[in-house]
C-alpha positions in Angstrom: 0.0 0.0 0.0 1.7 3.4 -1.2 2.0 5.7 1.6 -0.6 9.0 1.8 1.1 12.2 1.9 -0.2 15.8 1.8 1.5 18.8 0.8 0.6 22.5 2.1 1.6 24.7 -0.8 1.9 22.1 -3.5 1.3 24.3 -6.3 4.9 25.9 -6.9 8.2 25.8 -6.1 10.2 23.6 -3.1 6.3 22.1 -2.3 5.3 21.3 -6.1 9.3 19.3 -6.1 8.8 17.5 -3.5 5.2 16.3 -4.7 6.4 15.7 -8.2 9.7 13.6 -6.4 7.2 11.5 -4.1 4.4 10.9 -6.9 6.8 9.5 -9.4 8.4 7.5 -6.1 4.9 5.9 -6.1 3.6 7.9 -3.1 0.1 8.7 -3.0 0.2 12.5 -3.1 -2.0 15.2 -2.4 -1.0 18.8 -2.7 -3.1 22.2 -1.7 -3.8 25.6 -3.2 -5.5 28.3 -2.1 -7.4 28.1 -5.8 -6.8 24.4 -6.9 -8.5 25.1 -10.4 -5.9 27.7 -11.7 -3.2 25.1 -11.4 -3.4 23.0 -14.9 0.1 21.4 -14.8 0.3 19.3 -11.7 1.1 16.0 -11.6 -0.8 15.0 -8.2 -4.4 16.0 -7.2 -4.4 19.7 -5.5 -7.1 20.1 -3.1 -8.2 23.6 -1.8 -6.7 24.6 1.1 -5.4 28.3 2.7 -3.6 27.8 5.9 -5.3 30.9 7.4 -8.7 29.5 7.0 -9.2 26.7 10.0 -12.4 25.2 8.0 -10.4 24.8 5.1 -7.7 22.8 6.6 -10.2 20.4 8.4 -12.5 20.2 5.2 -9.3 19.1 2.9 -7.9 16.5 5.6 -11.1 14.8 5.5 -11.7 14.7 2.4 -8.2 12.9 1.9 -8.8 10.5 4.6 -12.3 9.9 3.5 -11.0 9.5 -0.3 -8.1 7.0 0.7 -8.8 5.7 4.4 -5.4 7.2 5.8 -2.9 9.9 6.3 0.8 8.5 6.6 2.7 11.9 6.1 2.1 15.5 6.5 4.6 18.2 4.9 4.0 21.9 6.1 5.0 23.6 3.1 3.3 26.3 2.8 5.0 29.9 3.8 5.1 33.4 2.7 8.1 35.9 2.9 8.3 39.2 4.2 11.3 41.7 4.7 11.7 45.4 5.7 12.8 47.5 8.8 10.7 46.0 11.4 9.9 50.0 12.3 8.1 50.1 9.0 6.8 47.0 9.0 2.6 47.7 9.4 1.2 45.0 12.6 -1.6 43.5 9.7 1.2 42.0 7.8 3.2 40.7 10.6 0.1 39.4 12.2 -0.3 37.9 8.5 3.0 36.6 8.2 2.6 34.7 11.7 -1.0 33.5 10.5 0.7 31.9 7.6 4.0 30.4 8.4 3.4 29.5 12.1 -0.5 29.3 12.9 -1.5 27.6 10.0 1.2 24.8 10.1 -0.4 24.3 13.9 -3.9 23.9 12.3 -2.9 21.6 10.1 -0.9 19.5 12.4 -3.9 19.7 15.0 -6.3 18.2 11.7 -3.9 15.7 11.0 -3.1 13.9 14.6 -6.3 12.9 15.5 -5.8 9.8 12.0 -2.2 9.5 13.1 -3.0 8.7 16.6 -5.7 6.0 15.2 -3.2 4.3 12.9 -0.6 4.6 15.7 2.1 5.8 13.2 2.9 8.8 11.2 5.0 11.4 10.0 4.7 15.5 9.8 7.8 17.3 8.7 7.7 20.9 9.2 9.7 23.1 6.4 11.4 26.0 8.5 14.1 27.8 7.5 17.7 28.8 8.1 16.4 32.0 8.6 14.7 30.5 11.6 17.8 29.9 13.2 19.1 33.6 13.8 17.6 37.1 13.7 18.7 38.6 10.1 18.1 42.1 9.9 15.3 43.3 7.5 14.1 39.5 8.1 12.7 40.1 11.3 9.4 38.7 11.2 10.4 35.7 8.8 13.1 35.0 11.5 10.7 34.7 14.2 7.6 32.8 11.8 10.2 30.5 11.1 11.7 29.6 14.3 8.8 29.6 16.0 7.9 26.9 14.0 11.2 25.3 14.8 10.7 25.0 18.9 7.1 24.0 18.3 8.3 21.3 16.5 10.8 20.2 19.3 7.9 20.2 22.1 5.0 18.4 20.1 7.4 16.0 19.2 7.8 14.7 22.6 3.9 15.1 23.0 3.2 12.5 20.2 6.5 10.3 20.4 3.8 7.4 22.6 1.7 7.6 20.0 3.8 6.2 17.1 4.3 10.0 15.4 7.5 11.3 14.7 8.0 15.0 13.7 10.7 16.9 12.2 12.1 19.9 11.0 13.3 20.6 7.5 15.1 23.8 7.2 16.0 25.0 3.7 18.5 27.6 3.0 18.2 30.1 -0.3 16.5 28.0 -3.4 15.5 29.2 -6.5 11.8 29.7 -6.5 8.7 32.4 -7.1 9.1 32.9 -2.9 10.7 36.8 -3.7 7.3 37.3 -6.1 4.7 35.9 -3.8 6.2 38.1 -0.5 5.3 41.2 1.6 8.2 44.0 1.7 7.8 46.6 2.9 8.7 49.9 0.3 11.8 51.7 0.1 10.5 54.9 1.0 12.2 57.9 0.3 13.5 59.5 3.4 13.3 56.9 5.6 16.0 56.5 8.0 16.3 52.9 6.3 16.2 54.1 2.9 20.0 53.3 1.6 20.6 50.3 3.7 17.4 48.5 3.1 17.6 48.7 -0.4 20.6 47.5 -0.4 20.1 44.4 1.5 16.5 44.2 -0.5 18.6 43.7 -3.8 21.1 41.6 -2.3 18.2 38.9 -0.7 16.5 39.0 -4.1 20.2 38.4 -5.9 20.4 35.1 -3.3 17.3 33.3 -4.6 17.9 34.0 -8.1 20.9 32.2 -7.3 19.7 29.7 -5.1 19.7 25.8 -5.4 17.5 23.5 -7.2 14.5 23.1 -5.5 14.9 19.3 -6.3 17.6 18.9 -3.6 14.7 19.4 -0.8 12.4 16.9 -2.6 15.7 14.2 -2.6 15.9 15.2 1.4 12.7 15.0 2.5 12.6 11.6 0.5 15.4 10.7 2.5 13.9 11.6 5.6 11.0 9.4 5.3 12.9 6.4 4.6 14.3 6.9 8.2 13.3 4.5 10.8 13.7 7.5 13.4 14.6 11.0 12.1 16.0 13.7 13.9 15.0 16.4 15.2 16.5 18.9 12.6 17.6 18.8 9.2 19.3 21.6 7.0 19.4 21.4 3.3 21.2 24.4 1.4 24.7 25.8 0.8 27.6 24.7 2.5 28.1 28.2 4.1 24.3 28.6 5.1 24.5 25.8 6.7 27.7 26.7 8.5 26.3 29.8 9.5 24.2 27.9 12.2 27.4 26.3 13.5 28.8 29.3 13.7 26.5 31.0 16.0 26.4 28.0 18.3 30.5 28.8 18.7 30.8 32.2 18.6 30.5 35.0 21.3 27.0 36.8 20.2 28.7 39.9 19.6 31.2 38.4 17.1 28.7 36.5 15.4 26.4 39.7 15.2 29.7 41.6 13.6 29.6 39.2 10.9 26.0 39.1 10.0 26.7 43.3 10.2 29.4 42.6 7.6 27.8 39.9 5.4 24.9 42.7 5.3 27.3 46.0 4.7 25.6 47.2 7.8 
């Protein structure tokens, strides 16, 4: 029996790779969209879902548990970005941004336990974010979504370890996908204290993804992860330097390792 998997944000980018990887694998894959019908080129069924919307999270797990009789494995795709001076930043979008990368991965998880716990076995892998692993100036808020999401993880983890669930963390570093596109930022408005700086930074974040990895090296990962007979905790799939960058702060003196995030951002 092929394994059931959905995917939060299915329709593009790092979610759409790993659904495309896992169907042809033989998985049983569902992805979401927040307007399924649009989407003409997918090579799974995309249900309708928006993370922000609790009925629509509890409406599209039923229906795939209704359709197939099981839910093996949850991915928590779905995430929006969102830079700018934190100053400048209005509440509604933070409060948006939270909503989105943090609330709505709860939701789902909350949808999906109650047929885990009944099979006694299943898997939800949360995708977080490097970013989630320090505060990066003019990523404030996708900092905090994002490692949020992170210590969440840890805790419900141990919550639903008797139950035969594992969860996990998958935190990406830059990849090449529509995620600059589909993000708030906030404007670079003229006369803001923040004007030269931000701009700067704006261009350089933009420059990253362009130049970002294939989003097929997440789709390989988390294909990885679920052969695992117990994963860990956290994963980190990106550059060799991104990645690094988390060892780094572990070692260094906060101070020192705030001086080179200054430098690394011409700050």
């Amino acid at each position: 029996m092929s394994k059931v998997v959905l995917i939060t944000g299915g329709s593009s980018g790092i979610g759409k790779a790993i659904g495309e990887y896992l169907h042809h694998q033989g998985f049983t894959v569902y992805g979401t969209s927040r307007n399924p019908e649009k989407i003409t080129n997918s090579s799974f069924p995309l249900v309708p879902l928006d993370v922000r919307d609790s009925a629509s999270i509890h409406l599209a797990v039923a229906k795939i548990i209704q359709e197939t009789g099981r839910l093996d494995i949850v991915i928590n795709n779905a995430g929006v970005g969102i830079t700018g001076p934190l100053e400048e930043i209005p509440m509604e979008e933070i409060k948006n941004n939270f909503e989105t990368n943090f609330f709505g991965p709860i939701e789902v998880m909350k949808a999906a336990l109650p047929q885990m716990r009944s099979q006694q076995s299943g898997l939800i892998i949360n995708i977080t974010s490097i970013a989630g692993y320090m505060g990066l100036p003019y990523r404030s808020v996708y900092s905090a979504s994002k490692g949020a999401l992170e210590l969440i993880t840890e805790a419900l983890r141990m919550e639903v370890k008797p139950f035969g669930i594992q969860i996990t963390n998958v935190a990406p570093g830059d990849f090449t996908t529509n995620i600059a596109a589909g993000r708030f930022h906030a404007p670079v408005t003229n006369g803001s204290a923040y004007e030269k700086v931000y701009g700067d930074v704006l261009r350089t974040m933009d420059q990253h993804v362009d130049s970002g990895s294939n989003p097929n090296e997440m789709a390989e990962a988390v294909f990885q992860i679920i052969q695992e007979i117990n994963p860990r905790i956290h994963y980190k799939v990106g550059a060799f330097m991104q990645k690094f960058s988390i060892v780094l702060k572990r070692i260094l003196p906060d101070k020192v390792y705030e001086k080179m995030l200054m430098n690394h951002y011409k700050l």
